[in-house]
C-alpha positions as CSV (number, residue, x, y, z in Angstrom):
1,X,-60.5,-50.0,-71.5
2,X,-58.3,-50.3,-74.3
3,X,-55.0,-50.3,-74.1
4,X,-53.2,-47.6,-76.7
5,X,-49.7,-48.1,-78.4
6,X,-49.9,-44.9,-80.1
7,X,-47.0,-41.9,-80.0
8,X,-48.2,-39.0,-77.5
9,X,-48.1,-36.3,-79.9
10,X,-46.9,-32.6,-78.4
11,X,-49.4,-30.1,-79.3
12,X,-48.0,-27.3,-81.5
13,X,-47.2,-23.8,-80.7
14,X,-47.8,-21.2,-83.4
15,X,-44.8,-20.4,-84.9
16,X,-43.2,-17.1,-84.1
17,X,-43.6,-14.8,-86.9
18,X,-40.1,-13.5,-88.4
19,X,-39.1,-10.3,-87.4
20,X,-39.7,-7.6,-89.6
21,X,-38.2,-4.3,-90.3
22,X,-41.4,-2.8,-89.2
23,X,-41.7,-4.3,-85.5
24,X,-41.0,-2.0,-82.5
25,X,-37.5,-1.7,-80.7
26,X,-37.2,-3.2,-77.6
27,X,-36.7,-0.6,-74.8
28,X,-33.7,-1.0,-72.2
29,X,-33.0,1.0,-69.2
30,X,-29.6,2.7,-69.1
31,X,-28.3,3.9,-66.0
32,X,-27.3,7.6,-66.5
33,X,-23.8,8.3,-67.0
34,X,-21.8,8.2,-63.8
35,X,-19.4,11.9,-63.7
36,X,-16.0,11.1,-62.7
37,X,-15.2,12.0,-59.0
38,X,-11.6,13.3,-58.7
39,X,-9.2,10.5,-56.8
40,X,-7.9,13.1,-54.3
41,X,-10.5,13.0,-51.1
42,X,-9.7,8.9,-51.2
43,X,-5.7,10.4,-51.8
44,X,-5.8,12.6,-49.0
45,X,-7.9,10.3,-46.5
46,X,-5.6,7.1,-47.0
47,X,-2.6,9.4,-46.3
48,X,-4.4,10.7,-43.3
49,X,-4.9,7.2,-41.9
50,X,-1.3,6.1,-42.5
51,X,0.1,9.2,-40.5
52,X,-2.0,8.8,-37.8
53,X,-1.6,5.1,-37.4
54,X,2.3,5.8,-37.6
55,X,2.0,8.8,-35.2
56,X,0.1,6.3,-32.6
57,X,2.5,3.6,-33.0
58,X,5.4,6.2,-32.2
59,X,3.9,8.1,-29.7
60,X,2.7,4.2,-28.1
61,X,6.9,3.5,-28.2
62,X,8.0,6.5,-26.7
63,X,5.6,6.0,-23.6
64,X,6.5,2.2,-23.5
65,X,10.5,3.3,-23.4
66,X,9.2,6.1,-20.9
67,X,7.7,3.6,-18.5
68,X,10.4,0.7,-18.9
69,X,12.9,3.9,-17.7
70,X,11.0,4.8,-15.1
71,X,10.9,0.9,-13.8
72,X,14.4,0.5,-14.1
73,X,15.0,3.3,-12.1
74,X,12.2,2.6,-9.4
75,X,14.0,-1.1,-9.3
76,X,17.4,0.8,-8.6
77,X,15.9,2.8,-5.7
78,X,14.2,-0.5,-4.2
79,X,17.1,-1.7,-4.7
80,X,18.9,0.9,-2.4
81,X,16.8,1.0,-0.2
82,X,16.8,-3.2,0.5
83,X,20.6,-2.7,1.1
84,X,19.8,0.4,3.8
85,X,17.3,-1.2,5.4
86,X,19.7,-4.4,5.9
87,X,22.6,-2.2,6.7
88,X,20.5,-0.8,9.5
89,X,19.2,-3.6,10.5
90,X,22.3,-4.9,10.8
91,X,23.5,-2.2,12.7
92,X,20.9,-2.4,15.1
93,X,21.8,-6.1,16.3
94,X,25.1,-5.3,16.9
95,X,23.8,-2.6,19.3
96,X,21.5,-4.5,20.9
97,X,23.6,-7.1,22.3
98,X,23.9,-7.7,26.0
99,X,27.5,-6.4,26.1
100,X,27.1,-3.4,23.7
101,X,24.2,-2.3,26.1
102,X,26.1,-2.4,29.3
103,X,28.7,-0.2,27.4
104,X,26.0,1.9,26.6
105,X,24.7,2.7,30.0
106,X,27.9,3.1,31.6
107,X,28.8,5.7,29.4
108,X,25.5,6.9,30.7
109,X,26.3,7.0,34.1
110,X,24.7,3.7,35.2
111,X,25.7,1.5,37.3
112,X,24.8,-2.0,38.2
113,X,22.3,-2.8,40.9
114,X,23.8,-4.6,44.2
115,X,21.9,-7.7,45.3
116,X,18.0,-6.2,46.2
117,X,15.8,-6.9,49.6
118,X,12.8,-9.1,49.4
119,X,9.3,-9.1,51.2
120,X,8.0,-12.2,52.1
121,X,3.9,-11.5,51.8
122,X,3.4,-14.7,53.8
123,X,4.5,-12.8,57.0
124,X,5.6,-9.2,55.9
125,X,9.0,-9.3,56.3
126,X,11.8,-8.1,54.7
127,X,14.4,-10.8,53.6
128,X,17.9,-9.8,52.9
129,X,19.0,-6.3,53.0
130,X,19.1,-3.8,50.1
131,X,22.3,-2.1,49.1
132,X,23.0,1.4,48.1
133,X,24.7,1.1,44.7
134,X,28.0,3.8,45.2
135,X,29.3,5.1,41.7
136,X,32.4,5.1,40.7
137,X,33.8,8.1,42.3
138,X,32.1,6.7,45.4
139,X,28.9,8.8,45.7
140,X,26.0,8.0,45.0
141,X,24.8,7.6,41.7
142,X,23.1,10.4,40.4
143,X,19.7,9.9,38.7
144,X,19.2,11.2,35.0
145,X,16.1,13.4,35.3
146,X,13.1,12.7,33.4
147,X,12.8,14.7,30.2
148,X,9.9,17.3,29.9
149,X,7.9,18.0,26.8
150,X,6.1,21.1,28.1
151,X,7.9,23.9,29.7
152,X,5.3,24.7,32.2
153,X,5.2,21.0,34.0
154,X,2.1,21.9,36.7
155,X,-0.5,22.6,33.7
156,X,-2.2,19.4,32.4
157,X,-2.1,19.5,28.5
158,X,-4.5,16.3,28.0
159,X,-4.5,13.9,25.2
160,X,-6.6,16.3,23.2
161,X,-10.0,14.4,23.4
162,X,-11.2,15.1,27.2
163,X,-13.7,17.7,25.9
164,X,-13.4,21.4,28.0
């Protein structure tokens, strides 16, 4: 094998052949011509987007300012009703005390109890002797009778679920 030193030679393309006046157009496509659309649907439908967003954002205010009202309002009544409820309560331990009772059911009527008897079970008998309590005029204290719901006491009314 030989070894060659020679240039590579590019083979030759035909030369193009100069245009002449006689050669064909070339052909392009062309889009048809566009008509021009009037600007007032895309007018009209921005300005309807911007009064409806503004309309939301008001009508989103008003029923936030609504609603913060009506908390402020519902925190006043808590309120109120906290201070009531203390005030009762309040009033309520000062009733109950031991004193404020005995008051209470003297104005009734009441009266203390003497010293009571006792049964021994052991043997059955009685220890001590039981006391009539005298009232304050000297008689004997009279009993505060039992109040009735029904008029008609003899007929049994029933919790409602014995059936008939």
């Amino acid at each position: 094998m030989a070894i060659s030193t020679a240039p590579r030679v590019a083979p030759r393309r035909a030369a193009r052949p100069v245009a002449r006046t006689s050669a064909r157009p070339r052909l392009a496509v062309v889009a048809a011509p566009s008509t021009r659309r009037s600007p007032l649907p895309f007018a009209i439908l921005c300005t309807l987007i911007a009064v409806v967003t503004l309309s939301s954002v008001l009508f989103l205010n008003i029923q936030m300012s609504d609603t913060s009202y009506e908390i402020t309002r519902l925190q006043s009544t808590s309120q109120k009703l906290t201070e009531q409820s203390q005030g009762l309560q309040e009033q309520e331990d000062e009733l109950s005390t031991p004193q404020e009772l005995g008051k209470r059911a003297k104005d009734l009527g009441m009266v203390q109890a003497g010293d009571p008897g006792y049964i021994d079970l052991g043997n059955g008998k009685v220890v001590g002797e039981a006391q009539t309590v005298q009232g304050a005029s000297g008689a004997e204290s009279s009993s505060i009778p039992a109040a009735s719901i029904y008029e008609d006491v003899e007929t049994y009314h029933g919790m409602g679920n014995e059936g008939d």
